[in-house]
N, CA, C and O atoms as a DFTB+ gen file, in Angstrom:
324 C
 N C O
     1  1      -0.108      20.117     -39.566
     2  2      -0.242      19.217     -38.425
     3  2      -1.668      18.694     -38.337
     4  3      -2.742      19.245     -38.577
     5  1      -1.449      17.823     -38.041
     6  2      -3.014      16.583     -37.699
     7  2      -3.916      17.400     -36.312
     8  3      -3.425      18.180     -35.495
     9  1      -4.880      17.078     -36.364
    10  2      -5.825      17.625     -35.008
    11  2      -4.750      17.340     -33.923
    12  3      -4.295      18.196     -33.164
    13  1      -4.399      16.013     -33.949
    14  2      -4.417      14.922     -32.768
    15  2      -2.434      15.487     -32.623
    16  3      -1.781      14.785     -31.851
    17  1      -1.825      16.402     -33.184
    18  2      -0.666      17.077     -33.075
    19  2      -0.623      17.981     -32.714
    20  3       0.314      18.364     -32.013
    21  1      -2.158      19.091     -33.219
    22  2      -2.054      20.210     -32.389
    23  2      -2.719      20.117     -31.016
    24  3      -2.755      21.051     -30.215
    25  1      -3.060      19.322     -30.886
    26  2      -4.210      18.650     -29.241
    27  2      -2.699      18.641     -28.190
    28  3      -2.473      19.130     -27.083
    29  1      -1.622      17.611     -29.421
    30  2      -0.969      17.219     -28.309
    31  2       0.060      18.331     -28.289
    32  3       0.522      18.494     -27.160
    33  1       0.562      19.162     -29.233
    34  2       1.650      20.591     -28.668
    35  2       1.246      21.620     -27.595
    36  3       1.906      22.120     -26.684
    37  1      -0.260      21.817     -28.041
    38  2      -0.945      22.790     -27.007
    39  2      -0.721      22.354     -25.848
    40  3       0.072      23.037     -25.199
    41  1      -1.267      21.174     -25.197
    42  2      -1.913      20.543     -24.418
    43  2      -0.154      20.755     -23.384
    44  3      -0.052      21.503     -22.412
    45  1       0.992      19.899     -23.942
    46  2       2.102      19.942     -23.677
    47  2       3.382      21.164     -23.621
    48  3       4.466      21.177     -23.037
    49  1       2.701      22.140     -24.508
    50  2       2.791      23.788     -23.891
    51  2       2.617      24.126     -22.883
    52  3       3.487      24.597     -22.150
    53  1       1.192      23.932     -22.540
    54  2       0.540      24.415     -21.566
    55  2       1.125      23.979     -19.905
    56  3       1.456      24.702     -18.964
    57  1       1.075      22.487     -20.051
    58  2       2.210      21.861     -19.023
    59  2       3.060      21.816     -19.023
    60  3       3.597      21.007     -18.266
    61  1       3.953      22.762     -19.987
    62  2       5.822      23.273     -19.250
    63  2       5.464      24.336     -18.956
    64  3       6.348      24.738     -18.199
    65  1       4.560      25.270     -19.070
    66  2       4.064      26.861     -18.914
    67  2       4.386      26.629     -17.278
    68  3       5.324      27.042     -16.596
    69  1       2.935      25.594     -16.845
    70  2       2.771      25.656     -15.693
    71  2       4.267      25.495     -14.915
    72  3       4.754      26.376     -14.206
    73  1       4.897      24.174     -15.200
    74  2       5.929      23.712     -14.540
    75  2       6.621      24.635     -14.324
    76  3       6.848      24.885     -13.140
    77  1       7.216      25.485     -15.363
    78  2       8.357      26.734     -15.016
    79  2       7.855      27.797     -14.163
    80  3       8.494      28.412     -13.309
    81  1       6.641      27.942     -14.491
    82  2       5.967      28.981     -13.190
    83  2       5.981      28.244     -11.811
    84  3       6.407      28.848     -10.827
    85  1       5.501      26.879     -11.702
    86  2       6.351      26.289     -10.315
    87  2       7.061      26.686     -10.043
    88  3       7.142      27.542      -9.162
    89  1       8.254      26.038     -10.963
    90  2       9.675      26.105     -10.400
    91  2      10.290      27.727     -10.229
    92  3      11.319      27.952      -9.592
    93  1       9.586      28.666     -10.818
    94  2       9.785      30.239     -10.301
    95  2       9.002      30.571      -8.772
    96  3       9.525      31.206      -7.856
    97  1       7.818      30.056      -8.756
    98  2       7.390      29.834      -7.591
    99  2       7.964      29.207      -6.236
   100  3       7.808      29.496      -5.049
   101  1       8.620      28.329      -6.843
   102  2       9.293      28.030      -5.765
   103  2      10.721      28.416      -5.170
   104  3      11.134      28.287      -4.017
   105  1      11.348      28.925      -6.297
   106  2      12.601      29.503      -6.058
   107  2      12.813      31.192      -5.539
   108  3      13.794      31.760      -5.059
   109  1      11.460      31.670      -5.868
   110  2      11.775      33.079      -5.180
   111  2      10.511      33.041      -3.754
   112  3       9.783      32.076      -3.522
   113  1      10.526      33.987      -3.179
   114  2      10.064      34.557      -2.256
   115  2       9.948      33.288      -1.262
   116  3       8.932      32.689      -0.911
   117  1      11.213      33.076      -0.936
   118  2      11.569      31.592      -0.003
   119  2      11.190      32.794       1.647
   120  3      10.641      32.467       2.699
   121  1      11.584      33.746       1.359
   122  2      11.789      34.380       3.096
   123  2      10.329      34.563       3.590
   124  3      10.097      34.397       4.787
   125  1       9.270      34.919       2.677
   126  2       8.182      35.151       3.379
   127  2       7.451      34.068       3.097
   128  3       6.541      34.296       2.300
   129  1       7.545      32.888       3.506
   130  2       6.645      31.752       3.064
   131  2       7.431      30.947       4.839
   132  3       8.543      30.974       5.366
   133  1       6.544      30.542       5.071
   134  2       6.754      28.906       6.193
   135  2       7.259      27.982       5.810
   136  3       6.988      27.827       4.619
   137  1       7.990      27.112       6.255
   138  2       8.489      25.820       5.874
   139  2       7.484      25.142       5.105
   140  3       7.491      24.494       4.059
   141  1       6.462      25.552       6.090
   142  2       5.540      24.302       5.169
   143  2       4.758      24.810       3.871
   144  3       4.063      24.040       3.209
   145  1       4.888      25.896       3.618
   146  2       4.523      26.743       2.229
   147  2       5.519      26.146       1.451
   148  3       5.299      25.289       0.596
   149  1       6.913      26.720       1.827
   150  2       7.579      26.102       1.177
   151  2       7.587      24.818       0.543
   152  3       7.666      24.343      -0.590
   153  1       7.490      24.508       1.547
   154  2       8.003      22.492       1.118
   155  2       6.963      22.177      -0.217
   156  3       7.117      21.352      -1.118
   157  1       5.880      23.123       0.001
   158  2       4.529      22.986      -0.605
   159  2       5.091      23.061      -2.131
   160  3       5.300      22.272      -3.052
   161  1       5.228      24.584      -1.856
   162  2       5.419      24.918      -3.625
   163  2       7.024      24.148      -3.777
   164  3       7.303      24.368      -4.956
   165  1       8.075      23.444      -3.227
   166  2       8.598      22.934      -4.062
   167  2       8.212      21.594      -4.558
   168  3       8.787      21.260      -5.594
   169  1       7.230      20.609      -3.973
   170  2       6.428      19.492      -3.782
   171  2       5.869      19.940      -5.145
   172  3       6.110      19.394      -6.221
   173  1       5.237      20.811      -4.979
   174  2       4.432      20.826      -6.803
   175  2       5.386      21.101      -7.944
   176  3       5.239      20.330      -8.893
   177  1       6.495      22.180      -8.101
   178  2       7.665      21.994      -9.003
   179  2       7.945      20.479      -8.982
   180  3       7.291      20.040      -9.927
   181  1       8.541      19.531      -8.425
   182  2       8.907      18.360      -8.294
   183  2       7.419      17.337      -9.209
   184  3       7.461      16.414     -10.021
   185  1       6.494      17.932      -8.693
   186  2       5.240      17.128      -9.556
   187  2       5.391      17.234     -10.578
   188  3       5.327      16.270     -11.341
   189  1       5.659      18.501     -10.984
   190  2       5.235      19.304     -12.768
   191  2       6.200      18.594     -13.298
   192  3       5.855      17.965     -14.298
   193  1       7.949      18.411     -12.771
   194  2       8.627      18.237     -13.197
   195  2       9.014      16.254     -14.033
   196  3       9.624      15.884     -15.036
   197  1       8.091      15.360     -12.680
   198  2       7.658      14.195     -13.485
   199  2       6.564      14.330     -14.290
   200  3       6.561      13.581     -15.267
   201  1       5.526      15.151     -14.149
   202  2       4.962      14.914     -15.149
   203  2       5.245      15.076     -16.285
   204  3       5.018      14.093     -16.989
   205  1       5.707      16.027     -16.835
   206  2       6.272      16.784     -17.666
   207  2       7.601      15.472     -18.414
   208  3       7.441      15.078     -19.569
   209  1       8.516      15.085     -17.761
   210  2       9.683      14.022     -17.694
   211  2       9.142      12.810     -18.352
   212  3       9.706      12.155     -19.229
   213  1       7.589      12.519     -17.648
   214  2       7.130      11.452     -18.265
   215  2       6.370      10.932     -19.814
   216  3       6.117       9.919     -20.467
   217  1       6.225      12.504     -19.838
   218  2       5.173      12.853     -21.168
   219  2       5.940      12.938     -22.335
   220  3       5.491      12.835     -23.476
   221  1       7.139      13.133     -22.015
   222  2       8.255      13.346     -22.884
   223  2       8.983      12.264     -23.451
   224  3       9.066      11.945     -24.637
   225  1       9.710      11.530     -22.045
   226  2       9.607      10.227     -22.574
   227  2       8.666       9.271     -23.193
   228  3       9.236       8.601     -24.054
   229  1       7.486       8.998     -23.052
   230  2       6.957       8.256     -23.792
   231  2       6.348       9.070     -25.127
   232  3       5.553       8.626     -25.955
   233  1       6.784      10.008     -25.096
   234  2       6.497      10.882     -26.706
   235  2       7.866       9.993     -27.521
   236  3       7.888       9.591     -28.685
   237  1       8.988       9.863     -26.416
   238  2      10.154       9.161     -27.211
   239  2       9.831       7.834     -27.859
   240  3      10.184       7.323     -28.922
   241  1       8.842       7.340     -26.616
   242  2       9.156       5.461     -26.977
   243  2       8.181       5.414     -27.997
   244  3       8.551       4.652     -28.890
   245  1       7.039       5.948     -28.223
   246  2       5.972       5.958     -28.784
   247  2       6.684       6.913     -30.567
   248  3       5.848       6.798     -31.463
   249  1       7.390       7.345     -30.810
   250  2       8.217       8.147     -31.900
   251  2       7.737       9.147     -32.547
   252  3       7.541       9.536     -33.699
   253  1       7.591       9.482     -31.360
   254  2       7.541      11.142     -31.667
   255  2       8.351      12.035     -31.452
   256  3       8.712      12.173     -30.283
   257  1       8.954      13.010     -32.571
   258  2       9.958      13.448     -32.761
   259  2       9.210      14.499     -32.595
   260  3       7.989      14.602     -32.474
   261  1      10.752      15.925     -32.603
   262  2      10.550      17.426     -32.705
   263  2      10.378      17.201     -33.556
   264  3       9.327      16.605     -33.319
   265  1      10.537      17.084     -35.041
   266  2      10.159      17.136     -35.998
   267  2       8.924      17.749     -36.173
   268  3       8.597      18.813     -36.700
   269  1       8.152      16.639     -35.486
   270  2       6.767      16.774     -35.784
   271  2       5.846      17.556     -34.603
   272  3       4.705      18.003     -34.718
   273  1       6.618      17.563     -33.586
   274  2       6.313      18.682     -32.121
   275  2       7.354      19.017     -31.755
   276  3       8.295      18.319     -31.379
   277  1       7.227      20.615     -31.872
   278  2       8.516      21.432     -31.346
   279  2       8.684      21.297     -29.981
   280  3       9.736      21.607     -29.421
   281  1       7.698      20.846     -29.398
   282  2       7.856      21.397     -27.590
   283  2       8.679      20.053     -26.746
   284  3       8.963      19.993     -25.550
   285  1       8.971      18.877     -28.003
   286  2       9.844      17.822     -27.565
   287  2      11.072      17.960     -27.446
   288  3      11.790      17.405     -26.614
   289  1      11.359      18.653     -28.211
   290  2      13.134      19.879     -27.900
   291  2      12.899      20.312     -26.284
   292  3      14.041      20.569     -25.902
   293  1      12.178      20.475     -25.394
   294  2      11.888      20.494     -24.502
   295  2      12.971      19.813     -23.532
   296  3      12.842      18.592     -23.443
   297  1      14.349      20.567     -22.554
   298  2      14.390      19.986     -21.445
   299  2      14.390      19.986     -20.158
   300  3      15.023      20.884     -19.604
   301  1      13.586      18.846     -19.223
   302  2      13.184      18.905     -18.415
   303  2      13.908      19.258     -17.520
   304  3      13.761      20.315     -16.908
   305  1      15.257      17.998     -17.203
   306  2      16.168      18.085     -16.362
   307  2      17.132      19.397     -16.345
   308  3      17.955      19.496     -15.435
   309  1      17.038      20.394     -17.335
   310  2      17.889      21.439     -17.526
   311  2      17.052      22.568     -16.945
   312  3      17.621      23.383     -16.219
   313  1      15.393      22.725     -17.264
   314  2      15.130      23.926     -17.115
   315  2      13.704      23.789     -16.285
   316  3      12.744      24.558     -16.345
   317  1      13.843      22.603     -15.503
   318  2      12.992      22.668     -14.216
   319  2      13.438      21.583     -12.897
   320  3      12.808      21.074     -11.970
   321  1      14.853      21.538     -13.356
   322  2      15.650      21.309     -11.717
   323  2      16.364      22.071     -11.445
   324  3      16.953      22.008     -10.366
């Protein structure tokens, strides 16, 4: 892999890492949190989750395949809604 492949797998690792820890964040310990905690941490799952949505797609339009980055096998809508 090229620099500019491993820049971009890491980089895009690192931001589904986060996202799924959101979206665990937000799905457990709903009873001891406030509405507005709540709303909080699901507000940031929902962030991670376009960002993440968006980075992906234009990895598509731009043609970049798993092939050449595994973490494009990556899905969003399955495993952070």
């Amino acid at each position: 892999m090229t620099a500019e492949q491993n820049y971009l797998q890491d980089v895009l690792s690192m931001i589904i890492e986060a996202a799924k820890e959101a979206k665990l964040s937000a799905t457990t310990g709903k009873d001891s949190r406030t509405v507005q905690q709540q709303a909080f941490e699901e507000g940031r799952a929902l962030a991670y989750y376009e960002v993440v949505s968006t980075l992906l797609n234009q990895a598509e339009v731009f043609g970049l395949s798993p092939d050449i980055l595994r973490v494009l096998n990556f899905n969003p809508d399955e495993e952070l809604l």
